[in-house]
TORSE-355683 format. One record per residue (C-alpha): residue number from 1; x, y, z; chain. Coordinates in nm, 2 decimals, padded with zeros to 4 digits. Last residue first. Example, Ala and Ser with C-alpha at 12.3 -4.5 7.8 and 13.67 -1.06 7.14 Angstrom:
% residues 2
REC	bado	xx	yy	zz	kedo
REC	2	01.37	-00.11	00.71	A .
REC	1	01.23	-00.45	00.78	A .
END
This chain:
% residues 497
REC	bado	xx	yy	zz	kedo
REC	497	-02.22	-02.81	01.11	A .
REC	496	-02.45	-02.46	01.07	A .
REC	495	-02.51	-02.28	00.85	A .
REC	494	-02.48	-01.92	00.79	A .
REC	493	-02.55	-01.65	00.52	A .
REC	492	-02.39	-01.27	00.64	A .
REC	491	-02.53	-00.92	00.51	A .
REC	490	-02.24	-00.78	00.25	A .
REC	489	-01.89	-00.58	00.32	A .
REC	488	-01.78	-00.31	00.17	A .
REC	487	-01.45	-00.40	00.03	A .
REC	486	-01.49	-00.06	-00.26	A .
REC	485	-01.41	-00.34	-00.49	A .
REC	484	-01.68	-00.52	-00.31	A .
REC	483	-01.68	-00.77	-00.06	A .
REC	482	-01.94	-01.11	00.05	A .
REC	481	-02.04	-01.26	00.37	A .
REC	480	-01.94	-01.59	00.48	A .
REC	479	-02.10	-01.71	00.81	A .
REC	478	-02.03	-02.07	00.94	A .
REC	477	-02.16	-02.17	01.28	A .
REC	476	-01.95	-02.43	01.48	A .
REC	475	-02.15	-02.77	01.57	A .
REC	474	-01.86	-03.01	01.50	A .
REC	473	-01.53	-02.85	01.48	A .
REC	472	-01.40	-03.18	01.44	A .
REC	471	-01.10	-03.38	01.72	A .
REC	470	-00.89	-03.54	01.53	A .
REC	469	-00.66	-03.48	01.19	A .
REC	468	-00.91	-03.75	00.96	A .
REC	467	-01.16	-03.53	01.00	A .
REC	466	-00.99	-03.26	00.80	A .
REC	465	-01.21	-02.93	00.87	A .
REC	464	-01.33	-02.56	00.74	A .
REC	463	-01.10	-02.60	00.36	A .
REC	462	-01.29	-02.30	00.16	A .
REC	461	-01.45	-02.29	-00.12	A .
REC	460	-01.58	-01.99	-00.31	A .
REC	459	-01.28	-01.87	-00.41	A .
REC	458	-01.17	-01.48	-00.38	A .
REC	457	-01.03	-01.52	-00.01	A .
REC	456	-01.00	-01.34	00.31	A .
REC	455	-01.04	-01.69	00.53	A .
REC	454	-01.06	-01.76	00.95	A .
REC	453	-01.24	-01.49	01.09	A .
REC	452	-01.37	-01.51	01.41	A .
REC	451	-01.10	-01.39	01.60	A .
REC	450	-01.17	-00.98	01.41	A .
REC	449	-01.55	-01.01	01.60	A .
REC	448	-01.78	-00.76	01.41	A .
REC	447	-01.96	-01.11	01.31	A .
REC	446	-02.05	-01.13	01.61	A .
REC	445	-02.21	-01.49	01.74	A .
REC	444	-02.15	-01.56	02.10	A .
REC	443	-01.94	-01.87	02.14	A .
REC	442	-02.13	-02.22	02.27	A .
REC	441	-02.04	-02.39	02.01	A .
REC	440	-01.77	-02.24	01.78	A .
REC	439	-01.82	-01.98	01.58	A .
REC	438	-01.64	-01.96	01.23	A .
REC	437	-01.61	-01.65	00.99	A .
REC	436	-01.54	-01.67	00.59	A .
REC	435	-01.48	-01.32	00.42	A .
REC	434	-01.58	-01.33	00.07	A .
REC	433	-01.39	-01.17	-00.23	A .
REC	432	-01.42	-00.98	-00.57	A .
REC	431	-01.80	-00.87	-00.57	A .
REC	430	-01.81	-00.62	-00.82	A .
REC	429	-01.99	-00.33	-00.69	A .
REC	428	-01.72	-00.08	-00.81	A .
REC	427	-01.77	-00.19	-01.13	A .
REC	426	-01.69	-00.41	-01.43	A .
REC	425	-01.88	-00.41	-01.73	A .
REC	424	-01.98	-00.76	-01.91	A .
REC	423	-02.07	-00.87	-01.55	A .
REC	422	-01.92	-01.19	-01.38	A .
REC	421	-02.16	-01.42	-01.25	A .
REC	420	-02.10	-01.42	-00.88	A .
REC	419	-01.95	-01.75	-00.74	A .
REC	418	-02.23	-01.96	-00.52	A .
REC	417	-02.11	-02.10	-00.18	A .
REC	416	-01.88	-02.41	-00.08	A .
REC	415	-01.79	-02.44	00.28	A .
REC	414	-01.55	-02.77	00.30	A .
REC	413	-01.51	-03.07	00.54	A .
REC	412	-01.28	-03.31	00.47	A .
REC	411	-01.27	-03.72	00.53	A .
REC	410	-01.27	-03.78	00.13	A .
REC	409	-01.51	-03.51	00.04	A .
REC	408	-01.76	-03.35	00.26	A .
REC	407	-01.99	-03.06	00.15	A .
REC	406	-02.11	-02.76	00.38	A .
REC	405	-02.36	-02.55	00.23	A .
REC	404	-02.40	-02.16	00.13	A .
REC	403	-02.62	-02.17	-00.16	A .
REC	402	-02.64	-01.79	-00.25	A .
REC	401	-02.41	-01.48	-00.11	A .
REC	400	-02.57	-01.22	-00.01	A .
REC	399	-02.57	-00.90	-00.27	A .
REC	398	-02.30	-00.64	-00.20	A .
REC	397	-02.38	-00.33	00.03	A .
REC	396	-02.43	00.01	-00.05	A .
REC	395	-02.47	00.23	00.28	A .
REC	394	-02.09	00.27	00.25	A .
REC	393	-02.09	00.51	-00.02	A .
REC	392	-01.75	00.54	-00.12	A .
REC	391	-01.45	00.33	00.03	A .
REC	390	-01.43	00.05	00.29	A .
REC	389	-01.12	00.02	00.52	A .
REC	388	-00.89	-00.34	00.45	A .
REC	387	-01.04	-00.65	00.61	A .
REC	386	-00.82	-00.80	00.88	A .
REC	385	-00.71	-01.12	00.95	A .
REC	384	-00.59	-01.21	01.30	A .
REC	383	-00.23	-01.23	01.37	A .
REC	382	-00.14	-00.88	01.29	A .
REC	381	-00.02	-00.78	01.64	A .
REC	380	00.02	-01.06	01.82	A .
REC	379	00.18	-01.41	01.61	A .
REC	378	00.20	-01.28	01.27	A .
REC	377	00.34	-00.97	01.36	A .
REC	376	00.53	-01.05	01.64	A .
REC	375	00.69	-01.35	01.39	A .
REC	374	00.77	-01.11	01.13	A .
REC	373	00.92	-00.87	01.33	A .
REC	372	01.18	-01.12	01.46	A .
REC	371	01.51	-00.88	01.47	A .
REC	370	01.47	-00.83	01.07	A .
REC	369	01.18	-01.09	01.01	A .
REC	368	01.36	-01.12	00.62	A .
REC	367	01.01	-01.10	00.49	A .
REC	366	00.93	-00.80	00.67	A .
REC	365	01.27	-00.65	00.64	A .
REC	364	01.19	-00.68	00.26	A .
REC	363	00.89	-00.48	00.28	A .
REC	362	01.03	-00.14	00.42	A .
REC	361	00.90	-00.02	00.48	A .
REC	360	00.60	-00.14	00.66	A .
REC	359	00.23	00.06	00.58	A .
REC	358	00.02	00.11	00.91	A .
REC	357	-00.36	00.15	00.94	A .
REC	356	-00.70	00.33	00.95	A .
REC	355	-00.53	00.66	01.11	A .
REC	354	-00.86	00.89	01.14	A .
REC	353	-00.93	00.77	01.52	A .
REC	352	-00.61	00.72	01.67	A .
REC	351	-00.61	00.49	01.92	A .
REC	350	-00.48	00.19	01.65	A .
REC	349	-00.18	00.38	01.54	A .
REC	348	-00.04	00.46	01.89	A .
REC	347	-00.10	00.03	01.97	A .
REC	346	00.10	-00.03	01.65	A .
REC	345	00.39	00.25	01.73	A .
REC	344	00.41	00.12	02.11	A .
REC	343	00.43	-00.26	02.05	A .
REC	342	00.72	-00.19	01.83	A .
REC	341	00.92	-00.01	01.96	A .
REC	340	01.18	-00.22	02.03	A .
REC	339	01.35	-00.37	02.34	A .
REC	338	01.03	-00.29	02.60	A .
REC	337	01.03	-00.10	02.91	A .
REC	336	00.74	00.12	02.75	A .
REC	335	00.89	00.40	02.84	A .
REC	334	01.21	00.28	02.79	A .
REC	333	01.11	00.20	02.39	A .
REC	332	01.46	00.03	02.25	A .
REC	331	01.53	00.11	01.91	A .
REC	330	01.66	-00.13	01.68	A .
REC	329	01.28	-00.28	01.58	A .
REC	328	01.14	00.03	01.49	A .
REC	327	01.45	00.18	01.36	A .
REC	326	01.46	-00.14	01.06	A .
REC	325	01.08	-00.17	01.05	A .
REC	324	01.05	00.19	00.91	A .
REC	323	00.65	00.24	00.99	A .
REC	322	00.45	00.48	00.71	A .
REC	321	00.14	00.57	00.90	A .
REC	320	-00.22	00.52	00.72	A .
REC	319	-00.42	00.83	00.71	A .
REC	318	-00.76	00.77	00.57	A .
REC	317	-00.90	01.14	00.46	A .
REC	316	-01.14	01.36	00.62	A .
REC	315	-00.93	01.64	00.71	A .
REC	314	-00.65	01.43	00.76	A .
REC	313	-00.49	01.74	01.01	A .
REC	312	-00.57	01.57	01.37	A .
REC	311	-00.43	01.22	01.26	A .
REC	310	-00.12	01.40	01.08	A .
REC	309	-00.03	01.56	01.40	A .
REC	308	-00.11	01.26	01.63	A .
REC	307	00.12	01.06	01.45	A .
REC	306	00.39	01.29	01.43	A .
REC	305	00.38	01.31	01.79	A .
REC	304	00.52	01.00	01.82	A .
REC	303	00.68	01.00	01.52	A .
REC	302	00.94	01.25	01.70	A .
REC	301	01.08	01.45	01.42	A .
REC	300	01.37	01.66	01.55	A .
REC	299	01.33	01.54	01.91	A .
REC	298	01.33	01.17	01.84	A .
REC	297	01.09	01.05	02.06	A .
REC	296	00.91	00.77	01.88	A .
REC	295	01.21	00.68	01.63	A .
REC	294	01.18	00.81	01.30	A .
REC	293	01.07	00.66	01.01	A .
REC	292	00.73	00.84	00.99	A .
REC	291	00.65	00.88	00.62	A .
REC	290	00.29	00.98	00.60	A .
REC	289	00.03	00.76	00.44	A .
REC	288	-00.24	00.91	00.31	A .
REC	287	-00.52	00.85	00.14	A .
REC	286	-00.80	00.86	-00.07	A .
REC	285	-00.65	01.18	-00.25	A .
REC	284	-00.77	01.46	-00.46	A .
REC	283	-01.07	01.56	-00.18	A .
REC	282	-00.98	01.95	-00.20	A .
REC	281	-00.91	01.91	00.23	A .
REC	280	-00.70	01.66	00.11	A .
REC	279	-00.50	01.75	-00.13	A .
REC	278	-00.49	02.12	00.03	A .
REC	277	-00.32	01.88	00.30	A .
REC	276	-00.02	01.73	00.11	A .
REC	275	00.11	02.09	-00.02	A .
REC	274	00.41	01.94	-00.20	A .
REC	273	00.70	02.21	-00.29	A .
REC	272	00.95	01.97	-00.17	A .
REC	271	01.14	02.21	00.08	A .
REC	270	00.88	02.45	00.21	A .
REC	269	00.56	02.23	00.19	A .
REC	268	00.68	01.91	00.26	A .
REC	267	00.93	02.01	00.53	A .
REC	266	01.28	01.88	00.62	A .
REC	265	01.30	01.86	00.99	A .
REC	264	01.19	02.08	01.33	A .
REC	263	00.94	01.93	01.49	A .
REC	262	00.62	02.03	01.66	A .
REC	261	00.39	01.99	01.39	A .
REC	260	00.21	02.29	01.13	A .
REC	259	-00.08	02.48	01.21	A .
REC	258	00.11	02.78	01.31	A .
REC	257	00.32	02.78	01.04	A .
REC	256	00.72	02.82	00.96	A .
REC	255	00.80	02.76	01.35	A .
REC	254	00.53	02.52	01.38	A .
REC	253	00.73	02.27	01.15	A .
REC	252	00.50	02.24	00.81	A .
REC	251	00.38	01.90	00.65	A .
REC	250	00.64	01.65	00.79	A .
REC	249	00.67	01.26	00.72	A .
REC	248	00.72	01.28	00.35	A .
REC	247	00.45	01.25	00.16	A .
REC	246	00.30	00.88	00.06	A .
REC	245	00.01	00.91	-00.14	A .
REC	244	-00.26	00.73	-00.22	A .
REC	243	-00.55	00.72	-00.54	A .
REC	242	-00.79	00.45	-00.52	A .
REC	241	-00.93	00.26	-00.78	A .
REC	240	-01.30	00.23	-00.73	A .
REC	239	-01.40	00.53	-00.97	A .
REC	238	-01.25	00.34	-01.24	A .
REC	237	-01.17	00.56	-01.59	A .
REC	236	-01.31	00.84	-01.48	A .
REC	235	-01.20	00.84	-01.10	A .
REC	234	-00.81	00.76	-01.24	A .
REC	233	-00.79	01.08	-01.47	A .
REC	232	-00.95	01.30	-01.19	A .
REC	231	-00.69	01.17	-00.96	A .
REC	230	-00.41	01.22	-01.16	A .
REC	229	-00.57	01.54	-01.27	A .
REC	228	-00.59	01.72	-00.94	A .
REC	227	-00.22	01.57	-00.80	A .
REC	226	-00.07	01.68	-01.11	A .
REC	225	-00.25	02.03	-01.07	A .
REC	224	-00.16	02.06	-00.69	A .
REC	223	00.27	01.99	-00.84	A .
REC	222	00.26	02.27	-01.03	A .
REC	221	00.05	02.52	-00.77	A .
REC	220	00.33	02.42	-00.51	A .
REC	219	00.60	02.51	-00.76	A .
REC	218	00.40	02.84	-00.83	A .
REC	217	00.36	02.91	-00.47	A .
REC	216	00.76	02.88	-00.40	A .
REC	215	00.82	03.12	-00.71	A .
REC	214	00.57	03.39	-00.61	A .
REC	213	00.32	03.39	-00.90	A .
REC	212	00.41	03.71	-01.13	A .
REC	211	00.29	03.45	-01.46	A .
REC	210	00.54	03.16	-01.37	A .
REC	209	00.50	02.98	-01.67	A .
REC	208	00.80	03.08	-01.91	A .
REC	207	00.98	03.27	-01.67	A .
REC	206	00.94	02.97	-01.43	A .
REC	205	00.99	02.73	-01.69	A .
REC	204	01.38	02.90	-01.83	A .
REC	203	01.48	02.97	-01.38	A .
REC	202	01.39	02.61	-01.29	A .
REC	201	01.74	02.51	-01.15	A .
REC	200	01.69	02.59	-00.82	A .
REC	199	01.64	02.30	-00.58	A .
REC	198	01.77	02.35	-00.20	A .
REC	197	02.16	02.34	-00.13	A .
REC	196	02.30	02.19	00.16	A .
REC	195	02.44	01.89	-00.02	A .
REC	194	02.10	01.79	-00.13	A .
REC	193	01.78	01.97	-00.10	A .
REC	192	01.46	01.69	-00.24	A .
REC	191	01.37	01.74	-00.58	A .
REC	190	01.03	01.92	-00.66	A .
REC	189	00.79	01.57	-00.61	A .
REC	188	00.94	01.27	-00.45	A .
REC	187	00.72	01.16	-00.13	A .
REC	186	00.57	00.83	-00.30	A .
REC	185	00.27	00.78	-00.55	A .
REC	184	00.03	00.48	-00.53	A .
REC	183	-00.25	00.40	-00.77	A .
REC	182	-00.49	00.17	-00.60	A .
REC	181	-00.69	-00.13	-00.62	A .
REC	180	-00.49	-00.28	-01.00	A .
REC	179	-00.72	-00.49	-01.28	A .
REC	178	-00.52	-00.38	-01.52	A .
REC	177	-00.53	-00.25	-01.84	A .
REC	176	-00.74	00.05	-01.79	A .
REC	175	-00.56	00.18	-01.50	A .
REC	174	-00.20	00.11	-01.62	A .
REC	173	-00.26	00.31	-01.93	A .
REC	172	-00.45	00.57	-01.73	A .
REC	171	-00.18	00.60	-01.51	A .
REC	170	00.12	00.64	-01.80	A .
REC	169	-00.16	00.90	-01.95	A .
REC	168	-00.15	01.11	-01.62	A .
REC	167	00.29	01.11	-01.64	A .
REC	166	00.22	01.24	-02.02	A .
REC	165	-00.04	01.48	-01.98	A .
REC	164	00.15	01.64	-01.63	A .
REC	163	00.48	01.67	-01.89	A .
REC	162	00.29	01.82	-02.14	A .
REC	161	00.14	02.09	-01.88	A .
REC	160	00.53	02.15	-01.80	A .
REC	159	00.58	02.34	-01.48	A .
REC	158	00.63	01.99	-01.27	A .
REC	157	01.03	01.96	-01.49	A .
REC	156	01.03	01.60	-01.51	A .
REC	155	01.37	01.45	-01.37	A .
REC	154	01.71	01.40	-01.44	A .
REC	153	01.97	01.34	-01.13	A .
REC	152	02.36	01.45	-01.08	A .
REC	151	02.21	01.63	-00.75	A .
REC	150	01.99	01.86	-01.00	A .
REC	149	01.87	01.83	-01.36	A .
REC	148	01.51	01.94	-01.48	A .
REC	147	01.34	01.83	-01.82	A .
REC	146	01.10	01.98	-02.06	A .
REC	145	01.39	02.17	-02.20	A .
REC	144	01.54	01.83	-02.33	A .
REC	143	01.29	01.76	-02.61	A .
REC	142	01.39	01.46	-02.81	A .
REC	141	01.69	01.37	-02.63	A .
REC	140	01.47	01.32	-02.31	A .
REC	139	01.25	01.19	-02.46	A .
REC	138	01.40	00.86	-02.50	A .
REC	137	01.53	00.72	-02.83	A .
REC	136	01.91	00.78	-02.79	A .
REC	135	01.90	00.59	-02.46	A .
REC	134	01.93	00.71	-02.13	A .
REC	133	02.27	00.71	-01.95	A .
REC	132	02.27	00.67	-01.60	A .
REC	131	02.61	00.76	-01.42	A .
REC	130	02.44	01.06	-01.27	A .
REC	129	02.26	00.87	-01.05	A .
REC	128	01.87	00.74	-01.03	A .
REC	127	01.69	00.88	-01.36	A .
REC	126	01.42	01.01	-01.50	A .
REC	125	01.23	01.11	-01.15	A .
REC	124	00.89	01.30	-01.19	A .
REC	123	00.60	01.06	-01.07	A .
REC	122	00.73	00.77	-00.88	A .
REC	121	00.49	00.54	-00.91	A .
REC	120	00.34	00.25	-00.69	A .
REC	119	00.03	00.00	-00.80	A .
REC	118	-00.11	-00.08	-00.49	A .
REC	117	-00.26	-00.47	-00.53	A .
REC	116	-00.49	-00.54	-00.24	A .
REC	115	-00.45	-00.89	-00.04	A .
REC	114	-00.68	-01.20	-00.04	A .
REC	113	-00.40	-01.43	-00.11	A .
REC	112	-00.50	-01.51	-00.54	A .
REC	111	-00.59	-01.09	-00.52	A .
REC	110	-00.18	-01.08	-00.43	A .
REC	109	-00.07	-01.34	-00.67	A .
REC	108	-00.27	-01.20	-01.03	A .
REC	107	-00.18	-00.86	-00.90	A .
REC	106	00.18	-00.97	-00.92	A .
REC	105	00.12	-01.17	-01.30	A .
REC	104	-00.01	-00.87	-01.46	A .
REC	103	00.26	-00.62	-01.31	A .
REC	102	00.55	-00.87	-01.39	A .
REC	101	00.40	-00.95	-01.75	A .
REC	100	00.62	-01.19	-01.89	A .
REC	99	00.84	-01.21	-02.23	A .
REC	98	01.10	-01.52	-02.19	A .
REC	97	01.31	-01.32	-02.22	A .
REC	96	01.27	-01.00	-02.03	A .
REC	95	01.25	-00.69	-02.24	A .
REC	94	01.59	-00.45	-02.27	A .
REC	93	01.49	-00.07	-02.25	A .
REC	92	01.71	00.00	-01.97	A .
REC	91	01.93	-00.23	-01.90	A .
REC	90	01.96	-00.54	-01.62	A .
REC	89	01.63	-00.67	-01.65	A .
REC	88	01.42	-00.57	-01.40	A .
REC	87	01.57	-00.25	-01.21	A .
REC	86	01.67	-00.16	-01.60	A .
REC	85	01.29	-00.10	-01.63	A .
REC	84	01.17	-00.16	-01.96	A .
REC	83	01.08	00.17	-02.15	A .
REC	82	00.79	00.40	-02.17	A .
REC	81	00.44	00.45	-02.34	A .
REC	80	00.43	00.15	-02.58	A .
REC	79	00.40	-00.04	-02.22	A .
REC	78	00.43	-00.45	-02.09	A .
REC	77	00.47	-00.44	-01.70	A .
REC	76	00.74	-00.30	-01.48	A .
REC	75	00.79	00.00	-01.63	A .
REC	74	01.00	00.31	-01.65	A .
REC	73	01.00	00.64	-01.58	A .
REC	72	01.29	00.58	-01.30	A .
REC	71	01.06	00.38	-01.05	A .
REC	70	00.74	00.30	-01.21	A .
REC	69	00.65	-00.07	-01.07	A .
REC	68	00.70	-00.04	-00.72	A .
REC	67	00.47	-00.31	-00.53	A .
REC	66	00.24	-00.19	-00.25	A .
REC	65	00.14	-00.49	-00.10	A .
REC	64	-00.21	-00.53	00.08	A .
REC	63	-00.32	-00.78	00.34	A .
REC	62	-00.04	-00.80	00.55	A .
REC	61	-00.06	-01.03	00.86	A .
REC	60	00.26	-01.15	00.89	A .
REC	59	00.17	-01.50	00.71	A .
REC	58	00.05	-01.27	00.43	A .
REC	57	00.36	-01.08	00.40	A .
REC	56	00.59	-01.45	00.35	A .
REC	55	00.34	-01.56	00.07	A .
REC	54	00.37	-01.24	-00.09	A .
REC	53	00.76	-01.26	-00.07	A .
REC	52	00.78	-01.64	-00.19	A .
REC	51	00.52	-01.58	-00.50	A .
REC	50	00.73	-01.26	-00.62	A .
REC	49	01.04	-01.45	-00.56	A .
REC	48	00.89	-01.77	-00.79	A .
REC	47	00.81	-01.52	-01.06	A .
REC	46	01.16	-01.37	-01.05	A .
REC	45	01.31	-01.72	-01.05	A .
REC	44	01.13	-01.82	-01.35	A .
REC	43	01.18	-01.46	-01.50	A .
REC	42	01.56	-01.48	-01.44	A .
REC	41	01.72	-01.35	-01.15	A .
REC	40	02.00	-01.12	-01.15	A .
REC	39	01.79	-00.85	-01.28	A .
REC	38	01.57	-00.87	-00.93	A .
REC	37	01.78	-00.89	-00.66	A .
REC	36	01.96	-00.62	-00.77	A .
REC	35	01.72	-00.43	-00.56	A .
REC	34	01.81	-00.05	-00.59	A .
REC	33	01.47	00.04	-00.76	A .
REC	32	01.26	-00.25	-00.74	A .
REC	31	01.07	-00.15	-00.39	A .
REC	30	00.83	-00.36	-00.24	A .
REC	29	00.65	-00.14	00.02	A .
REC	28	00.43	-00.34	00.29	A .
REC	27	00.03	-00.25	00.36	A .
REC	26	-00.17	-00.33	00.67	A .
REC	25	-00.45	-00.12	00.65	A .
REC	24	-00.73	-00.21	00.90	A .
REC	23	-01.06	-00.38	00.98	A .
REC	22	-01.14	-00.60	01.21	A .
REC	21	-00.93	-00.47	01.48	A .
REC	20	-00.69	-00.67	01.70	A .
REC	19	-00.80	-00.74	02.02	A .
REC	18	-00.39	-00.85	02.10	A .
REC	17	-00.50	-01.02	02.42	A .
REC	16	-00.68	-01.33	02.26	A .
REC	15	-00.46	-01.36	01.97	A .
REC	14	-00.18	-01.35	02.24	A .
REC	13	-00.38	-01.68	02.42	A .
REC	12	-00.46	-01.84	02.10	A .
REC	11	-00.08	-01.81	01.97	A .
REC	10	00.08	-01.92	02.27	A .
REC	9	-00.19	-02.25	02.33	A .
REC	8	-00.07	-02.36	01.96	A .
REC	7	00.28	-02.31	02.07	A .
REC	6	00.15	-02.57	02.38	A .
REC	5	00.00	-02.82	02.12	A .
REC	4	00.28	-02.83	01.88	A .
REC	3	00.54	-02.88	02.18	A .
REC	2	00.36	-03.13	02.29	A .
REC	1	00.34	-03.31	01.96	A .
END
């Protein structure tokens, strides 16, 4: 019992120093692709694996999981547009048995725990290897010359307008059906160089579309008109469903552009044809989240740096930084004499004024605690809860919540408040979950306080007290305020115990 009480001491005294904020991205990649995790379970054990891993990023502290469920144009969820994932169930094309709705059922378990649902595509890519054979049906084999090979791999070719139709009517498929926060596309647009050699295989769209453009600007142009419509096609259908994307971690190297970073990698603009900040200075993206997997100082792309570099150029947008766990927690930081760095990367995100958060990758090293991330997550740096940024106008506010009361059943205190009638239309306003805050006697009321919040949830109940466990929180001030799909955030009710 000691023990108990002291580790309970531990976690009060580094919530107290950690000051986390009260608001901030803390996303987690779940990849499919690559995970044979997956098709060697069955759905049981696949459903049970989705609950375990949620659960698990919730106790660090996450309260958004972006969950892969396009990886190879393919699907994760029930479509008439494209195939079964083979990442699922072991072949391309083949359905799980029994039938489930992995998509469906995710979202279901992440809004259950409070969390954001980030529905994550990869755009272009067909296939993974060259060993992948696609079936007779696919179209692929029914019109080949809108496709692109290179490194043994099949993708989209960008320069088809009937290839930008099809990828925005897989989104708006997957926007209408389900009740998803975000649509999230990774760094994979033109294919990335391999074996020394940059992407040229375009040379039949290029004389087909390339109208005298210069040949690097018209793969930019191709990929700026995806980004345009995706985000158009998502807006019309549900203009709270955010659009993010995850570019690799360099724009420009300042030797190619003035305005570009001090490093000297791979570039966005030069190599992958992806022109991340005319998306947006244009306004085609919500946010971004910047692939920094490098270690702090690493003098071809030091994230360090990095950081500041994307922070300066968002030009208006959120920037959330991509974190590799595995590096971050291998790497020792000397100048902050610490074994990881860690404490460095969260504390660099946090003084940054336009970087709203962190995204972990990847996931799985999260839930594994790889080198005891988990725990310094949950127990410093992500141990309060946090409320993800707010979206569009934020001088709209959700209605107060009604009949706020405290109810006691068999020795337990609960907070029960008035569920909002559910619309026949859904909207942005939709209130879809209530923040919960408790105030001890004698603490100072402040709702802008990140301690006092003790439940994200979409109930409207929540467990406050068990009187039969000891001492009661007798005399603590309640305040649950309501969030919108945009999670702007409502005036607070309170009553007091």
């Amino acid at each position: 019992m000691k023990q108990i009480f002291f580790f309970f001491l531990l976690i009060l005294s580094l919530n107290a120093l950690s000051q986390n904020p009260k608001r901030e991205f803390r996303g987690a990649w779940l990849h499919v692709i690559g995970q044979s995790q997956w098709m060697n379970k069955n759905p049981e054990q696949q459903k049970k694996y989705i609950e375990q891993q949620f659960d698990l990023l919730q106790l660090a502290g996450c309260n958004a999981v972006i969950f892969q469920v396009r990886p190879t144009a393919d699907a994760l969820y029930i479509s008439e547009i494209e195939p079964w994932s083979s990442w699922l169930t072991g072949k391309r094309g083949k359905a799980p048995s029994p039938l489930w709705d992995p998509m469906e059922y995710a979202i279901e378990e992440a809004h259950k725990r409070g969390m954001e649902f980030h529905a994550w595509l990869n755009p272009y890519r067909v296939t993974s290897n060259a060993k992948e054979t696609l079936p007779s049906d696919h179209l692929y084999n029914k019109e080949p010359h809108r496709f692109i090979k290179f490194n043994g791999q099949t993708f989209f070719d960008p320069a088809y307008p009937e290839n930008r139709e099809y990828i925005c009517a897989v989104v708006n498929d997957i926007v209408t059906r389900y009740d998803i926060d975000a649509i999230h596309i990774d760094d994979y647009f033109y294919p990335y160089p391999a074996n020394g050699k940059k992407f040229e295989n375009d040379d039949a769209s290029y004389k087909k579309f390339g109208n005298g453009m210069e040949r690097n600007a018209w793969r930019r142009h191709n990929v700026d008109l995806l980004i345009e419509q995706l985000y158009t096609t998502i807006k019309d259908k549900k203009n709270w469903v955010r659009f993010g994307v995850s570019p690799f971690g360099i724009w420009r190297n300042k030797k190619s552009d003035p305005r570009g970073s001090e490093s000297s990698g791979l570039q966005n603009y030069d190599d992958l044809y992806a022109d991340v900040l005319l998306w947006a200075k244009n306004g085609w993206v919500d946010y971004i989240a910047p692939q920094l997997y490098w270690t702090l100082d690493m003098k071809a792309a030091p994230s360090r740096h990095l950081a500041q570099w994307w922070n300066d150029n968002a030009n208006g947008v959120d920037v959330y930084i991509g974190q590799d766990v595995q590096r971050t927690m291998t790497n020792a930081d000397p100048g902050n004499n610490d074994s990881n760095e860690l404490d460095t990367k969260v504390k660099l995100s946090r003084k940054l004024p336009n970087v709203k958060g962190n995204v972990w990758w990847h996931g799985y090293w999260v839930t594994d605690n790889l080198n005891g991330v988990a725990d310094s997550l949950a127990m410093k740096y992500q141990s309060t809860i946090a409320l993800p940024p707010a979206y569009g106008d934020k001088t709209q506010k959700p209605a107060k919540v009604k009949n706020l009361k405290l109810v006691k059943d068999k020795g337990q205190i609960f907070l029960t408040w008035d569920k909002e009638i559910s619309k026949p239309a859904p909207s942005d306003t939709d209130i879809v979950r209530y923040v919960v805050y408790q105030f001890f006697p004698e603490e100072n009321v402040d709702i802008n306080d990140a301690e006092a919040i003790i439940a994200l949830t979409p109930y409207n109940a929540v467990l406050v007290e068990d009187v039969s466990e000891g001492p009661t929180a007798e005399g603590s001030t309640f305040i649950v305020t309501a969030i919108d799909r945009m999670n702007r955030e409502s005036e607070g009710v309170s009553v007091k115990w």
